[in-house]
ZAGUVEX-646596 format. One record per atom (N, C-alpha, C): residue number from 1; residue in three letters; x, y, z. Coordinates in steps of 0.001 Angstrom, whole numbers, plus 500000, padded with zeros to 6 digits. Layout:
N
{seq: NUM | type: Ala | px: X | py: Y | pz: Z} $
...
% end
This chain:
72
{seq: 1 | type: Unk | px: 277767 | py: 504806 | pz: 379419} $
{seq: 1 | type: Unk | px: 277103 | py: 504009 | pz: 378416} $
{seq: 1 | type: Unk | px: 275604 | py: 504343 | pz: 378402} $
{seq: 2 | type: Unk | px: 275228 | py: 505069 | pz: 379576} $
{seq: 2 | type: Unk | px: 273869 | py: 505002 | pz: 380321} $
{seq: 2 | type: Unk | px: 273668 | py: 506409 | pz: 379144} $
{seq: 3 | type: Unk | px: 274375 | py: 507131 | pz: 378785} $
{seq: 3 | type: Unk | px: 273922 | py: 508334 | pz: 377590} $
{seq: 3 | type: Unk | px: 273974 | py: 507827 | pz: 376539} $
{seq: 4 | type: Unk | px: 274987 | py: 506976 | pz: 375943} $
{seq: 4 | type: Unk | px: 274898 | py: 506856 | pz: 374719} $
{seq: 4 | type: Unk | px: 273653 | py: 505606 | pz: 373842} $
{seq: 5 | type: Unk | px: 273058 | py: 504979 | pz: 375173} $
{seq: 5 | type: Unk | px: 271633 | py: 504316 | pz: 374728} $
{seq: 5 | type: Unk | px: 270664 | py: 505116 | pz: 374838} $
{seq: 6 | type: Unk | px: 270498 | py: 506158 | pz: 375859} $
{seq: 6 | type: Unk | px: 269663 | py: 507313 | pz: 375696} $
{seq: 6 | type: Unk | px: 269838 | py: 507961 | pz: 374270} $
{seq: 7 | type: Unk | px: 270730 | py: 508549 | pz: 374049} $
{seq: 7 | type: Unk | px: 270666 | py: 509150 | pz: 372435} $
{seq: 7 | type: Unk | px: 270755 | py: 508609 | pz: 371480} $
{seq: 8 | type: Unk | px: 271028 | py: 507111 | pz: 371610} $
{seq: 8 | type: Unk | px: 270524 | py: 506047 | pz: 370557} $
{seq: 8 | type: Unk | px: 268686 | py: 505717 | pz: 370325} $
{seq: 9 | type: Unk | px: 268290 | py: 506008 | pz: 371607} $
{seq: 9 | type: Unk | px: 266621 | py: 505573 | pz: 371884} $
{seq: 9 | type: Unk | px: 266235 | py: 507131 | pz: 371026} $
{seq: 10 | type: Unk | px: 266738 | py: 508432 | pz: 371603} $
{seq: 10 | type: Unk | px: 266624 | py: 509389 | pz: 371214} $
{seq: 10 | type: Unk | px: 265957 | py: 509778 | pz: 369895} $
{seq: 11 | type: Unk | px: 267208 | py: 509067 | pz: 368810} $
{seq: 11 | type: Unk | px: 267171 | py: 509212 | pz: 367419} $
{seq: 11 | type: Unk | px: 266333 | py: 508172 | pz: 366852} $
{seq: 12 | type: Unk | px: 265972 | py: 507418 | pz: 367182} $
{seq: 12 | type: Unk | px: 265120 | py: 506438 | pz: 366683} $
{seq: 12 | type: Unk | px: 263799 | py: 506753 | pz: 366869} $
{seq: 13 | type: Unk | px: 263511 | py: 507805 | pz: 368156} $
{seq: 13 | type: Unk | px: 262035 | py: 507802 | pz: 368574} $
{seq: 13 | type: Unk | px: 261668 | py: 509289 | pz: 367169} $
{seq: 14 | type: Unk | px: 262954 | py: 510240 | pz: 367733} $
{seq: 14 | type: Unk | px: 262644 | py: 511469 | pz: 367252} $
{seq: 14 | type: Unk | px: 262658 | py: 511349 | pz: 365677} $
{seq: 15 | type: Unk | px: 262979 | py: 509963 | pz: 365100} $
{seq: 15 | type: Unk | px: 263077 | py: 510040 | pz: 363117} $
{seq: 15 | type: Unk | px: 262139 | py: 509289 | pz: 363127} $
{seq: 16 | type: Unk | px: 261283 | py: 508556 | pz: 364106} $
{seq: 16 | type: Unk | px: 260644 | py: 507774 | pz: 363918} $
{seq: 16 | type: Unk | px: 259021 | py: 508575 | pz: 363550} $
{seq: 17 | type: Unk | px: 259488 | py: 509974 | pz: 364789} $
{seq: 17 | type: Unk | px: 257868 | py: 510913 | pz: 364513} $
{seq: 17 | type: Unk | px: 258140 | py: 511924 | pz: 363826} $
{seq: 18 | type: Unk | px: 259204 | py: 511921 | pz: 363376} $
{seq: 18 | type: Unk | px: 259500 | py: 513255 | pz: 361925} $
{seq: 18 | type: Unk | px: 258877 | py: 512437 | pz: 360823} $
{seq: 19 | type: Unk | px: 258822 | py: 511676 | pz: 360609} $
{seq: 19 | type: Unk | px: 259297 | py: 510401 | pz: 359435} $
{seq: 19 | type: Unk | px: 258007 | py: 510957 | pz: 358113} $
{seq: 20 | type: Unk | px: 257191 | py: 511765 | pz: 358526} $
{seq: 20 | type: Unk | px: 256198 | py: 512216 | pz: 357808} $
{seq: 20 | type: Unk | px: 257196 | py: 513532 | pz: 357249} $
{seq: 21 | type: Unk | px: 258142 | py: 513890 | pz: 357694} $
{seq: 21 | type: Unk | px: 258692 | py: 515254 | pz: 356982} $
{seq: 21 | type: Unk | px: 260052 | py: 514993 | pz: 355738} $
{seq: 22 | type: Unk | px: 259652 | py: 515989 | pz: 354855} $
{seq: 22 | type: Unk | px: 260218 | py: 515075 | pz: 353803} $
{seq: 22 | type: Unk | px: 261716 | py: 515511 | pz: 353949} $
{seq: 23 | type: Unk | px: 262365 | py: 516698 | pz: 354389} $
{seq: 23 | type: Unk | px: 263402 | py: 516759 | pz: 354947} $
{seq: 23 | type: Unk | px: 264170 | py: 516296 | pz: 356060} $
{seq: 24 | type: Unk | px: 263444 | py: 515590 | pz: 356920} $
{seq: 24 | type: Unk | px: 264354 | py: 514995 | pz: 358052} $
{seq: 24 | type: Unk | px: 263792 | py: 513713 | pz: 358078} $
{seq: 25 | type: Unk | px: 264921 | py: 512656 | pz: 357991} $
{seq: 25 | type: Unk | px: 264559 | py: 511255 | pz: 358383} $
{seq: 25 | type: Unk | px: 265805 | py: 511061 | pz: 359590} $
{seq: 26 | type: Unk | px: 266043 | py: 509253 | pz: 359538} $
{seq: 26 | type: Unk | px: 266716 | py: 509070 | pz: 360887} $
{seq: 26 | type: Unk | px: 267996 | py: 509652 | pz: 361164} $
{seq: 27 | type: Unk | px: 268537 | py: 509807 | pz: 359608} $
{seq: 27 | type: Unk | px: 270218 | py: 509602 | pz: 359737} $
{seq: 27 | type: Unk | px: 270262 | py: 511459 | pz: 359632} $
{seq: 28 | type: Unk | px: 269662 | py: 511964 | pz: 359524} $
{seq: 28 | type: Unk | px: 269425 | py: 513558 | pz: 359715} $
{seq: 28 | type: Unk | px: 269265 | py: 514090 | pz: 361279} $
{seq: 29 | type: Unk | px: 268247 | py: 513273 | pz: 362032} $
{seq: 29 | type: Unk | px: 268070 | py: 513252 | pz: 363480} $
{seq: 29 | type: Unk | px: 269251 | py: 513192 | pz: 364124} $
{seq: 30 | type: Unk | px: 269743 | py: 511679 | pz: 363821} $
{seq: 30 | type: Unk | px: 271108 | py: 511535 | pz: 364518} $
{seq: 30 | type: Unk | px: 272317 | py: 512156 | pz: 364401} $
{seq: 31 | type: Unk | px: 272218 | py: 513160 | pz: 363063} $
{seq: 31 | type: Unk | px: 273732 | py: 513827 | pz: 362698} $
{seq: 31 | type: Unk | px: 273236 | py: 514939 | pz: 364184} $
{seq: 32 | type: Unk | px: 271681 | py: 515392 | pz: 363952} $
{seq: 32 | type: Unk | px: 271270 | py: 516765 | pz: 364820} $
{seq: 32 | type: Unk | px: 271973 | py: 516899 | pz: 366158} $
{seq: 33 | type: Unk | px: 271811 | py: 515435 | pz: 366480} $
{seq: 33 | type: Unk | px: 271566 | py: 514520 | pz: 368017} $
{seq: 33 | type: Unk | px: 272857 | py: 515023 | pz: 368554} $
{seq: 34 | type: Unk | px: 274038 | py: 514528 | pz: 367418} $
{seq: 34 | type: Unk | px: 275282 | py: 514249 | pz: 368101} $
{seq: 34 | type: Unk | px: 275948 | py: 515136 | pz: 367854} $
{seq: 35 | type: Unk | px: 275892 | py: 516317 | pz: 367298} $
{seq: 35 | type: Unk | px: 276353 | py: 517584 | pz: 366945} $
{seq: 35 | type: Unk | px: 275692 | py: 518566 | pz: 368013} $
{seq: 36 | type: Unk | px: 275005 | py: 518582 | pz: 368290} $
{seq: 36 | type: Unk | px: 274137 | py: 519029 | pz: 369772} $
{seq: 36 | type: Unk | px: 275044 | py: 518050 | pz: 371031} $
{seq: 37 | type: Unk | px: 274961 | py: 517050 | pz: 371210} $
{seq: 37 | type: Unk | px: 275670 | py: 516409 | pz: 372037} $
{seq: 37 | type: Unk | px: 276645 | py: 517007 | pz: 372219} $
{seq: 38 | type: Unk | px: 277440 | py: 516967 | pz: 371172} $
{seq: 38 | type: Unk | px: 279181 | py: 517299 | pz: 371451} $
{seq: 38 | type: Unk | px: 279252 | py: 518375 | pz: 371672} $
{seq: 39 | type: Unk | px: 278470 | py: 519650 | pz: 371352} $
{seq: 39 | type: Unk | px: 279027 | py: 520603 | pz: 371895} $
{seq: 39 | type: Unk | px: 278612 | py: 521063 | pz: 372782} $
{seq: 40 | type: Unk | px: 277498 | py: 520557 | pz: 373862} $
{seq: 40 | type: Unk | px: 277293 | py: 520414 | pz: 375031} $
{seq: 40 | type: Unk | px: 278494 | py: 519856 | pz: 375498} $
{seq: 41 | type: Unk | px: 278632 | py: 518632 | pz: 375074} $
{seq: 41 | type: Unk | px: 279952 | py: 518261 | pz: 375790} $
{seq: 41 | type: Unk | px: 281317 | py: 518989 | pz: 375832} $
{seq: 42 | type: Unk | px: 281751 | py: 519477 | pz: 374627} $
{seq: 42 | type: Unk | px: 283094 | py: 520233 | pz: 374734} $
{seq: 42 | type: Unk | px: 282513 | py: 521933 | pz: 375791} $
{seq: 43 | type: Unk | px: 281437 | py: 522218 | pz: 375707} $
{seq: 43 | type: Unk | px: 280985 | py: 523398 | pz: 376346} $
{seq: 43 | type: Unk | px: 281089 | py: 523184 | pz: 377805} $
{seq: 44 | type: Unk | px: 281192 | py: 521737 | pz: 378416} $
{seq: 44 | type: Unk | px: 280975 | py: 522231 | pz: 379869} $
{seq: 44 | type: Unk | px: 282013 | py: 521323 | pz: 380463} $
{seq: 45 | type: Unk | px: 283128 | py: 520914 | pz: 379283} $
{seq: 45 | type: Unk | px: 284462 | py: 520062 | pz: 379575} $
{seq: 45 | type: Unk | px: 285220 | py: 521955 | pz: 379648} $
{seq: 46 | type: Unk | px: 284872 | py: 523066 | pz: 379140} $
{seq: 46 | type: Unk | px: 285814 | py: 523999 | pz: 378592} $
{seq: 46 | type: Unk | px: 286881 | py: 523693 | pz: 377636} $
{seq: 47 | type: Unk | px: 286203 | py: 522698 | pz: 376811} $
{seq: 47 | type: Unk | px: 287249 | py: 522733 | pz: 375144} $
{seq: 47 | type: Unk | px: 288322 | py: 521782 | pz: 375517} $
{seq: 48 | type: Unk | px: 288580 | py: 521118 | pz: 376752} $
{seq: 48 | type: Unk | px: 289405 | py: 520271 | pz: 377396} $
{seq: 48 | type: Unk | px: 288674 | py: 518725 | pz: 376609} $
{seq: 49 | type: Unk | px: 290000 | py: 517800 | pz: 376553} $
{seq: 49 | type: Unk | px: 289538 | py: 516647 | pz: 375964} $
{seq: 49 | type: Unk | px: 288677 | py: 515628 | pz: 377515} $
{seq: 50 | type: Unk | px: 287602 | py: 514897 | pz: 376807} $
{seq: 50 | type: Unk | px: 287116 | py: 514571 | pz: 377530} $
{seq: 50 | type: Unk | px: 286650 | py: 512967 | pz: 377156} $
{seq: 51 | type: Unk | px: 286401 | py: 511537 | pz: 378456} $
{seq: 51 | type: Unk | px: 286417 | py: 510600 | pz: 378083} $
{seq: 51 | type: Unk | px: 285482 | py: 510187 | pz: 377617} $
{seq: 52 | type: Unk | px: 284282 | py: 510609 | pz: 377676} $
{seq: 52 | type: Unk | px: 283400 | py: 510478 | pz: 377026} $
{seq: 52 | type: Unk | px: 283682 | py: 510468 | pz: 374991} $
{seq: 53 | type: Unk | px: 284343 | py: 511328 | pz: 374860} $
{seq: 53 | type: Unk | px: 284413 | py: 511669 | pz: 373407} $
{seq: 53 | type: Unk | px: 285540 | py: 510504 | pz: 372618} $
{seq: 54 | type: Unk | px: 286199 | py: 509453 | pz: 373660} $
{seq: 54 | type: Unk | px: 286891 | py: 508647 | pz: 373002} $
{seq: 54 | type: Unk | px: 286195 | py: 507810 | pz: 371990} $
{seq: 55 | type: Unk | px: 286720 | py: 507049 | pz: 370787} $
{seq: 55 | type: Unk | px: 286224 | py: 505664 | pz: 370295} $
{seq: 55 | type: Unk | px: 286079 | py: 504475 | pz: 370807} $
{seq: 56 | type: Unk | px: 285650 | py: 503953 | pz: 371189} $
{seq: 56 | type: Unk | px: 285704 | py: 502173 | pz: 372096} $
{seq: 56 | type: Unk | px: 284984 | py: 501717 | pz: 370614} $
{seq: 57 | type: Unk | px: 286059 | py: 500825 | pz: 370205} $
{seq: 57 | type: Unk | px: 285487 | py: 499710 | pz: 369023} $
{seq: 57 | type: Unk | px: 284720 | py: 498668 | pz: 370097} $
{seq: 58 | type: Unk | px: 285108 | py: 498606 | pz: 371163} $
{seq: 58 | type: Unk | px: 283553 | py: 497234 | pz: 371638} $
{seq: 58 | type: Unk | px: 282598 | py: 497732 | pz: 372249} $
{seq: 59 | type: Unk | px: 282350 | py: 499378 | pz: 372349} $
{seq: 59 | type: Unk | px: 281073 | py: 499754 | pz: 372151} $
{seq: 59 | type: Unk | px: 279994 | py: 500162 | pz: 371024} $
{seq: 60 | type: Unk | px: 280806 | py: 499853 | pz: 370105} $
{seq: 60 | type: Unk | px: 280441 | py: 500104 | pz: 368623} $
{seq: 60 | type: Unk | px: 279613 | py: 499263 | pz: 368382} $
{seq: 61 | type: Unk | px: 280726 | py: 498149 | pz: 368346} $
{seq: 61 | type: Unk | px: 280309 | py: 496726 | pz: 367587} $
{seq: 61 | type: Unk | px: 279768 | py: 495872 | pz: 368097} $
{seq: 62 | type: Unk | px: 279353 | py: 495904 | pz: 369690} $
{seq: 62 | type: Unk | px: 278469 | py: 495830 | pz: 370606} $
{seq: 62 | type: Unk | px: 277106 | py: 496134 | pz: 370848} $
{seq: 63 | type: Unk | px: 277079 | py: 497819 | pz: 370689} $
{seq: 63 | type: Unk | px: 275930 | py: 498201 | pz: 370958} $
{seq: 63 | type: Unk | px: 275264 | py: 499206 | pz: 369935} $
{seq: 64 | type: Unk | px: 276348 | py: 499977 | pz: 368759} $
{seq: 64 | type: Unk | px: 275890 | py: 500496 | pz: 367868} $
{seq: 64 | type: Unk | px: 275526 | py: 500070 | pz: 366767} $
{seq: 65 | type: Unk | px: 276239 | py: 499169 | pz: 366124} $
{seq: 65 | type: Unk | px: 276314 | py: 498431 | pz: 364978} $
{seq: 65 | type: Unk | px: 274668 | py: 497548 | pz: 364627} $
{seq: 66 | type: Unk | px: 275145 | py: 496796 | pz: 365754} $
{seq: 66 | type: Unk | px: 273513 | py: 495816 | pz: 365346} $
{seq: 66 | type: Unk | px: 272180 | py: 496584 | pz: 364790} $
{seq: 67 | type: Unk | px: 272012 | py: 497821 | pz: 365859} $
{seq: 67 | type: Unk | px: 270974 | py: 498909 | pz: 365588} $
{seq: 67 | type: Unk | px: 270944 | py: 499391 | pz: 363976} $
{seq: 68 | type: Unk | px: 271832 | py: 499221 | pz: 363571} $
{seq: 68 | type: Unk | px: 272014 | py: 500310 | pz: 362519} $
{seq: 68 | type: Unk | px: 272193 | py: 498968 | pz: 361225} $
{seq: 69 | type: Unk | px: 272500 | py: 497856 | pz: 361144} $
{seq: 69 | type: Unk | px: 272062 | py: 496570 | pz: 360226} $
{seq: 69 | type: Unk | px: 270855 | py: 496233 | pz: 360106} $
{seq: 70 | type: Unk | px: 270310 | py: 495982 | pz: 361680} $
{seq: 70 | type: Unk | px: 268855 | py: 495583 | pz: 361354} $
{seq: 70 | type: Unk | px: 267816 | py: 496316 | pz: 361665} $
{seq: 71 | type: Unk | px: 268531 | py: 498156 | pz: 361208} $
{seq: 71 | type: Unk | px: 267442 | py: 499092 | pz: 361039} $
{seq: 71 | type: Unk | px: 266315 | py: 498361 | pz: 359460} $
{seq: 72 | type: Unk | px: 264995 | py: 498404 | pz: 359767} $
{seq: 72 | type: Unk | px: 263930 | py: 498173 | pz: 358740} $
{seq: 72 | type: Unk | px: 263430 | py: 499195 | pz: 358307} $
% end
């Protein structure tokens, strides 16, 4: 969980100091973020499924969701 608030803090800091560029805002950062993520991750799983890459709906709706409603 201890990564996926890191690359949540990540994308918020890194769209937060692009935010002057007219091509990248937050939701551009975060596609970058997690497309970089994952294939770090499938790269050093060797293409093997891994638990990290599951869905948990009560980490979503827990800890992703709120972020992303009462983005201002």
């Amino acid at each position: 969980m201890n990564i996926f608030v890191a690359l949540l803090c990540a994308c918020i800091v890194i769209g937060h100091l692009l935010e002057d560029n007219r091509w990248m805002n937050e939701s551009i950062t975060a596609f970058i973020i997690g497309v970089f993520t994952g294939v770090i991750i499938l790269l050093t799983r060797g293409g093997k499924s891994s638990h990290l890459l599951v869905f948990s709906e009560d980490l979503f709706f827990i800890y992703l969701l709120p972020p992303i409603i009462f983005n201002t």
